[in-house]
C-alpha positions, 0 to 999 in steps of 0.5 A: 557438537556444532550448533548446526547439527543440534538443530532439529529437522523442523529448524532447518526447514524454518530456519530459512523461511523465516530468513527469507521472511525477515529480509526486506525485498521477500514482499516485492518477490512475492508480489512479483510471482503473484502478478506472473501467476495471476497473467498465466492463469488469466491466458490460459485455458483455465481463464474462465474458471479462474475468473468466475472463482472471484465472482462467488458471492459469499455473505451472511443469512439471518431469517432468510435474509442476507447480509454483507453479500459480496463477490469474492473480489469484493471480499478481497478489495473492502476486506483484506485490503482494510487490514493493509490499510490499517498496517498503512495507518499503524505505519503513518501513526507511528512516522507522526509520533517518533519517525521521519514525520514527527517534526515540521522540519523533518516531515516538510521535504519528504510531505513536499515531494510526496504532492508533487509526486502526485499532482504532477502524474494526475495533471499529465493524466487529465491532460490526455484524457480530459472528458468521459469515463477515461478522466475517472483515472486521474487517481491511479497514477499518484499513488507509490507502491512501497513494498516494491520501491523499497523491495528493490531499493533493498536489492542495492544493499549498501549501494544506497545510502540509508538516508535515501532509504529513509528519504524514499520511505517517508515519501512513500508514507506520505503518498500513501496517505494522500491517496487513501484521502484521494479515494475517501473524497473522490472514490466514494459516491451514495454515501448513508449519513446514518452508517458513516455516522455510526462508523465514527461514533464507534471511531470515538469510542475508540479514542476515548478508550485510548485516551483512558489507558486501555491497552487491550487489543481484542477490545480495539478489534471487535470495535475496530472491525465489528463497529467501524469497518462494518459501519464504513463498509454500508456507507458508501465511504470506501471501508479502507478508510474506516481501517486507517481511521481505526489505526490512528486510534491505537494507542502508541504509548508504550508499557514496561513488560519484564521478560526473561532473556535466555542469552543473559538468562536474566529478566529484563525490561522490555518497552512496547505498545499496541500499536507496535505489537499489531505492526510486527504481527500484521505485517508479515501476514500482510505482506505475504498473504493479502497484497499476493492474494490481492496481487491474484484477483487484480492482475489477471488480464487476458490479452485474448481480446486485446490488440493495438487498435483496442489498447489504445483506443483511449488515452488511459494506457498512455496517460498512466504510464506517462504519469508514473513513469513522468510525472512522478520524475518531474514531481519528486525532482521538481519539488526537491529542486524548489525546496533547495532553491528557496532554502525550505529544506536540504537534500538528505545526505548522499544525494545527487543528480543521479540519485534524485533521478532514480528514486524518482523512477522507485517512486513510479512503481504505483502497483498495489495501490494504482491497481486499488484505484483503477478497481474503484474509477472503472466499471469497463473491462476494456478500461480496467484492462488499459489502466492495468497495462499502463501499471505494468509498463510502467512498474517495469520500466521505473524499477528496472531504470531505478535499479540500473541508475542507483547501483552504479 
């Protein structure tokens, strides 16, 4: 009998969806049909009910009084998002400790490129739209969205060599960081020294913990969640900056743990950490839960209201699709060139002309996190709306140009 027919019906139900599960680009597919699902509901004639559905207050009542009272966007934005940042902290933790970030020299060409991809999209951005509410979205077009760019990266297969696909991983790592610092000092505002203080109190245990050997993860969820989450979220320092600041504080060194292995049916020796336990948990429940769900409450606009005149009644659409689409080109590429040029550094192998201009335009893709930051520079529907189509256009325009230039 064939090991296809002892499976069992359940196997060959789950067989492929872990499959699909496993394979890089399953996260951007998903993230893709959330954003469609997300316009269809948002222009349909169910476009009220679905947007007063994220309006829901939920909270918690104790002696009559509330406590963490929020919309469900709300909800969605400080609390789910937390847990992607701390993914995103586990991540950058672990490039620092034995990844593409954990010498000088290895880290300088992608941490070099990541600025230059950031500053150069906020300068075209402030360029055209220098004073009002506009100018508050100077962060939303420095921020690379890494399950798409490297979603569509995977598509190409071995078109790519995995040196870029390194490359472009760690310069999306680094960019990752500079945004989550970008919304710590310019996103936050009314900020409690009393809650803030308690947070890295709480962050400091953590570490002193870490630093005693503890390895238990329940421990570092309670105070992680309970203590530094809580404390951030009432302090009017942004709460996914208390998730990253939790994640650098998981211990990463690792532990021998002997299992049995049914393929040499013998015990073996098995190195891991909790740091990379909660990446291999986290990240599938992330990719496949969070940034869709996230995907659901952030892109839904209506174009009912919305014409030429009103979309680009200010700079903001413009200003971000060129600061993506333009900004991150001339960034990453520019800052490549000056690195050659003065010696600081070398090209990763296989690059070239053609390859620096498509992974320029990957770098342009800035959806979940630009999305993030639009929620946090704008209070205006008719602003929010702008920015989230400048993000479209310009994710479209980068992937499919990225695409198209790097599988020749």
């Amino acid at each position: 009998m064939s090991q296809e027919t002892q499976k069992y019906p359940i196997d060959r139900v789950l067989s492929p969806v872990q499959k699909f599960i496993n394979q890089e680009k399953s996260g951007g597919i998903v993230l893709v049909i959330s954003v469609i699902l997300a316009l269809i509901m948002a222009n349909s004639s169910f476009s009220q009910q679905y947007l007063n559905f994220f309006e829901k207050d939920f909270g918690f009542s104790f002696n009559g009084k509330l406590y963490l009272h929020y919309s469900l966007y709300h909800w969605i934005n400080d609390g789910l998002m937390a847990m992607f940042f701390f993914v995103v902290g586990l991540e950058l933790k672990k490039e620092f400790i034995a990844g593409e970030l954990a010498s000088f020299q290895k880290a300088m060409l992608p941490v070099v490129t990541a600025l230059g991809g950031m500053l150069m999209p906020a300068l075209i951005y402030l360029l055209l739209n220098h004073s009002g509410e506009a100018q508050q979205g100077w962060g939303i077009p420095m921020a690379t969205d890494i399950a798409f760019a490297m979603g569509v990266l995977y598509l190409l297969g071995n078109k790519v060599p995995s040196s870029l696909k390194v490359f472009l991983m760690a310069l999306a790592v680094v960019d990752d960081l500079g945004s989550v610092l970008v919304i710590a000092f310019f996103y936050s505002s009314d900020i409690s020294i009393l809650n803030l203080s308690i947070g890295l109190g709480f962050s400091f245990i953590m570490l002193i913990a870490n630093k005693l050997g503890v390895k238990n993860i329940l421990f570092y969820a309670i105070l992680g969640i309970g203590g530094v989450w809580v404390s951030f979220l009432l302090s009017g320092v942004h709460a996914t900056i208390a998730a990253v600041l939790a994640a650098f504080m998981i211990p990463a060194d690792s532990r021998n743990q002997h299992l049995y292995s049914p393929t040499t049916k013998q015990r073996v020796v098995a190195n891991n950490s909790p740091l990379e336990r909660l990446i291999h948990s986290l990240h599938p429940f992330v990719t496949f839960f969070v940034m869709p769900f996230f995907a659901l409450a952030n892109a839904c606009i209506s174009f009912a209201d919305i014409d030429i005149h009103t979309l680009f009644s200010t700079h903001i659409t413009i200003g971000v699709t060129l600061g993506l689409v333009c900004g991150k080109v001339l960034g990453v590429i520019g800052s490549l060139w000056i690195m050659a040029k003065l010696k600081l550094a070398s090209y990763p192998e296989g690059m070239n002309h053609r390859r620096q201009l498509g992974l320029g335009l990957l770098a342009s893709i800035g959806f979940t996190m630009s999305l993030f930051i639009t929620s946090l520079a704008f209070t205006e529907e008719l602003h929010l709306n702008q920015a989230k189509i400048g993000i479209f256009a310009a994710s479209i325009i980068g992937s499919l140009s990225g695409y198209l230039l790097l599988r020749k």
